[in-house]
Structure formats: structure tokens, C-alpha cells
N, C-alpha and C positions, 0 to 999 in steps of 0.2 A: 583119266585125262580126256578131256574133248574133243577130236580131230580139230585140225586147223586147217587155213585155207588153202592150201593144194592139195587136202586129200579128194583124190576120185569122185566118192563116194557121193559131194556137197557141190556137186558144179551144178545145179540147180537140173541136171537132161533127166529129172523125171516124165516118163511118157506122161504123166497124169496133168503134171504141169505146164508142160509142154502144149500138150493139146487143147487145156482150156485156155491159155493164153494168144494160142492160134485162131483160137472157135471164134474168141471174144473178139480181137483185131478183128477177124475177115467180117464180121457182124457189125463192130464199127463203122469201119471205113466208108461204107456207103451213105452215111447217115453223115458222116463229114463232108463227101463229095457232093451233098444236097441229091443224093441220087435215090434216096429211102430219106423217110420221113422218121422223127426219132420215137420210141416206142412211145402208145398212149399212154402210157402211167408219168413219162418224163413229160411230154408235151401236155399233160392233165395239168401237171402239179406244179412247173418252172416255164418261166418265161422265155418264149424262144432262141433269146441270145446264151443262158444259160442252160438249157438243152442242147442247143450243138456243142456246147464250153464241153459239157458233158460227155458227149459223143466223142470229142476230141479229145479229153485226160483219159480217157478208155482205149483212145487208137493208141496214143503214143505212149500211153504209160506202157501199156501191154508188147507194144513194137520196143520199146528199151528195159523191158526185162526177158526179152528174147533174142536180145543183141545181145545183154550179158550172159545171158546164159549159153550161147556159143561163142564167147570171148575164148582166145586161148588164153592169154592170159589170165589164172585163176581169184587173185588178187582184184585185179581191176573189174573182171566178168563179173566177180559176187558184187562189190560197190553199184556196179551199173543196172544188175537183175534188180539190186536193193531200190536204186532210185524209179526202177519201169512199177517193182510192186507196190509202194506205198499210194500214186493215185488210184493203181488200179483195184487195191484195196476201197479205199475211200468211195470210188466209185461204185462199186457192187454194193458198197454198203447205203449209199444215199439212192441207187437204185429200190435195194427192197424199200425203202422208205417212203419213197415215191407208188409205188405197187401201195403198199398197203394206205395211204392217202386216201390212191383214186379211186382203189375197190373194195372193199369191206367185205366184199362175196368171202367164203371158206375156200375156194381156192387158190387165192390171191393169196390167203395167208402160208402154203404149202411154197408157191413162186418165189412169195417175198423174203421164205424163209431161205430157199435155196441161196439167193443173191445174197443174204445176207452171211451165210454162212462163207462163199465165196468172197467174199470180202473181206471178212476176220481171215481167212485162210492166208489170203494173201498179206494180210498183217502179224501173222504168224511168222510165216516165210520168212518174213522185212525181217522182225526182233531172232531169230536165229540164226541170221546173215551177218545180224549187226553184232552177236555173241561170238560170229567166230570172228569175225572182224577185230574183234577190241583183244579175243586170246591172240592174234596174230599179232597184233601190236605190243601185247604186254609182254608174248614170249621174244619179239626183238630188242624190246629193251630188257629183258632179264641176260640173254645175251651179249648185247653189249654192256653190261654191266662188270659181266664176267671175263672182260676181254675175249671175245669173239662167240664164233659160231662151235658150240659143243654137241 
């Protein structure tokens, strides 16, 4: 049987996760506040209105799966980690796309490959949020089916 969602184990405080989603915000942010200019591969290959668009689904995706993920509520924490990782997926992934665009060099493709992996990662995460999500749902209605909580 699957863990559900209050077990410990799924509250997303992997140091691993944790930390790239910290790295990636602090990396952000500045690039939103116009205070850093956005990476050449982005400003190579997108238009600067959608360059910062970009900069900013990476600040805030990553700032609201780091809000759920220190939710106490464990319910609500996974929904919230789930809506920060899906652009921040999306973004790592249209980042390497961008890298490999602007440079064609050999190791562009090692960079591009990293973001990209970084990004299916964070779409991993999303579809096993969203697996325990739905066993949590199915085992409350199998419960109430049964009159109550057994």
C-alpha cells in the first residue's frame, strides 16, 4: 500500500529539494527586481518582456513550493509544494532549451542538460504529489462508504 498524505516521510523537507529550490529563488529574485540582467541564453533567445515573465514563474513558483513544503498542514503543504513545482518544472525545462538555442558549444549541452533534468525532476515530484493526493481522496471516500473512519 502507498503512504498517504500525512505520512512524515512525503512532506516534501528533502535537504536535496529544499536547497535547489532555495538556490534557484535566491538566483531569481534579482533578475526580477531588474537588479541582475536575465541569463544570456534567456535574453539570446526570448523577448525581454518574456524573459523577466520567466525570471518571475521561477521566483514564485519556487517561493510556493517552499511555502508548502513547510506547511504544517500536510494536506494542504503537498497541494501548495505541487502548484510552486509544476512552473518551476516548466521553467528549468524551457531554460535548457534556451541554453541549447543560443550555444551549440559541447558544453552548453552538459548545462542544458543539467536544467533539463532539473525540471522533469520537479515534474516528477508534481505526478507523486498528485498520486498521493488522489490515494488520499480515494481512501476518504472508501471510508465513508463504509460508515466512518476504520
Amino acid at each position: 500500500m502507498r503512504p498517504n498524505h500525512t505520512d512524515a516521510r512525503l512532506s516534501g523537507r528533502h535537504p536535496f529539494e529544499l536547497l535547489v529550490l532555495f538556490a534557484m529563488l535566491i538566483t531569481a529574485i534579482p533578475t526580477v527586481l531588474g537588479v541582475e540582467p536575465t541569463p544570456g541564453s534567456i535574453s539570446a533567445t526570448l523577448p525581454l518582456w518574456l524573459a523577466y515573465g520567466w525570471a518571475c514563474v521561477l521566483a514564485v513558483g519556487c517561493f510556493t513550493a517552499l511555502v508548502g513544503v513547510f506547511m504544517r498542514n500536510r494536506g494542504i503543504g503537498l497541494i501548495i509544494e505541487q502548484l510552486g513545482l509544476a512552473p518551476v518544472g516548466i521553467a528549468g525545462i524551457i531554460y535548457s532549451a534556451c541554453i541549447l538555442v543560443a550555444s551549440l558549444l559541447p558544453g552548453a549541452l552538459i548545462t542544458a542538460g543539467i536544467f533539463f533534468s532539473f525540471g522533469v525532476a520537479c515534474l516528477i515530484r508534481w505526478r507523486q504529489l498528485q498520486q498521493i493526493l488522489d490515494d488520499a481522496v480515494a481512501l476518504d471516500r472508501q471510508r465513508k462508504r463504509n460508515g466512518g473512519f476504520r
